[in-house]
N, C-alpha and C positions, 0 to 999 in steps of 0.2 A: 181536712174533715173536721166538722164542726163538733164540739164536746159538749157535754150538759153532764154538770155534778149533780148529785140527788144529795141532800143532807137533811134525815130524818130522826137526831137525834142532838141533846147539848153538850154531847161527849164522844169522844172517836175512840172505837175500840169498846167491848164488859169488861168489866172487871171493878175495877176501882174506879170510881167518879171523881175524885177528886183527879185523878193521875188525868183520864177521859178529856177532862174541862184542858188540862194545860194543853194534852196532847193535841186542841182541835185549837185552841187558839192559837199554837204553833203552828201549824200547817195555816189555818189562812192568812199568819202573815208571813210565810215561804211563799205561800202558794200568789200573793201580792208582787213579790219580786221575781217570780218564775217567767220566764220568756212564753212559754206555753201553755197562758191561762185559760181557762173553760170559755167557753161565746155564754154562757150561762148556769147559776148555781140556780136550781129550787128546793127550797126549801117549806118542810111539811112534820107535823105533828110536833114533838118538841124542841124539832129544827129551829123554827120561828124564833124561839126564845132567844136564841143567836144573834138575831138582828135587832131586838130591843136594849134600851137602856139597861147598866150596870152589867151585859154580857162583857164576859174576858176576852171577847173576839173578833169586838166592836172595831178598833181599830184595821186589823186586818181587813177585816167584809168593806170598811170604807175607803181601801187603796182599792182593793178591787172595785169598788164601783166605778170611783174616778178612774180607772185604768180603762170603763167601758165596760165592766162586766156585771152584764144583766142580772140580778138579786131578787128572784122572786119567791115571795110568800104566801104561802098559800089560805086565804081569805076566811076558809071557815076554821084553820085552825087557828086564825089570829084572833079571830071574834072566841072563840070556845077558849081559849087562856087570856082575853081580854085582853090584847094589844094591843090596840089600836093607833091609843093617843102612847104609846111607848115606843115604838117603833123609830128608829133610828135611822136607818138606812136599807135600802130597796124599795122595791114594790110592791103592793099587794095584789094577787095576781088569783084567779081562778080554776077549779078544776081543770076548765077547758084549756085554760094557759099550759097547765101542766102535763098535759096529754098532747097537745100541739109542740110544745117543747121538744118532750118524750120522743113522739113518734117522727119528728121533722131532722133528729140530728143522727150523726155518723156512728156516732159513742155514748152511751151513758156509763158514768161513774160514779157507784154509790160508796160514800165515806163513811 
């Protein structure tokens, strides 16, 4: 059954943001060496920010590409935080991407 991760924020977990940032770049590079990666992560609102230059997360998000897993960002929140030419790794991807994703897989898992 195919997975789709939602990630809509640049921290896992309220509370403390500083703790958030470490807690999310640990998990995506666990989640790089895990046997049972997502078929795709998207990601939306301050999500984005993850997949641009000087994210702490950078690393992890680019085993999972090279592993094959789909990175998509979602288009109007890239242009509305101005990311374009920042962007790192994934894709930029649209509403409709994101709702086709949504609707097309077995599991969604929001981090």
């Amino acid at each position: 059954m195919p997975t789709v991760f939602i990630i809509n924020s640049q921290t896992m977990g309220s509370g403390d943001g500083k703790l958030g940032a470490m807690l999310v770049s640990s998990f995506f590079r666990k989640l790089a060496g895990a046997a049972n990666r997502p078929e795709q992560i998207v990601f939306y609102n301050g999500g984005v920010k993850l997949l641009a230059e000087g994210s702490a997360a950078l690393d992890g998000l680019i085993h999972l590409a090279e592993a094959g897993v789909d990175l998509v960002a979602c288009g109007t929140c890239v242009e509305f935080f101005k990311l374009g030419d920042r962007l790192r790794v994934g894709r930029v991807g649209t509403m409709q991407d994101i709702v086709a994703a949504l609707s097309s897989t077995g599991r969604v898992v929001t981090v």
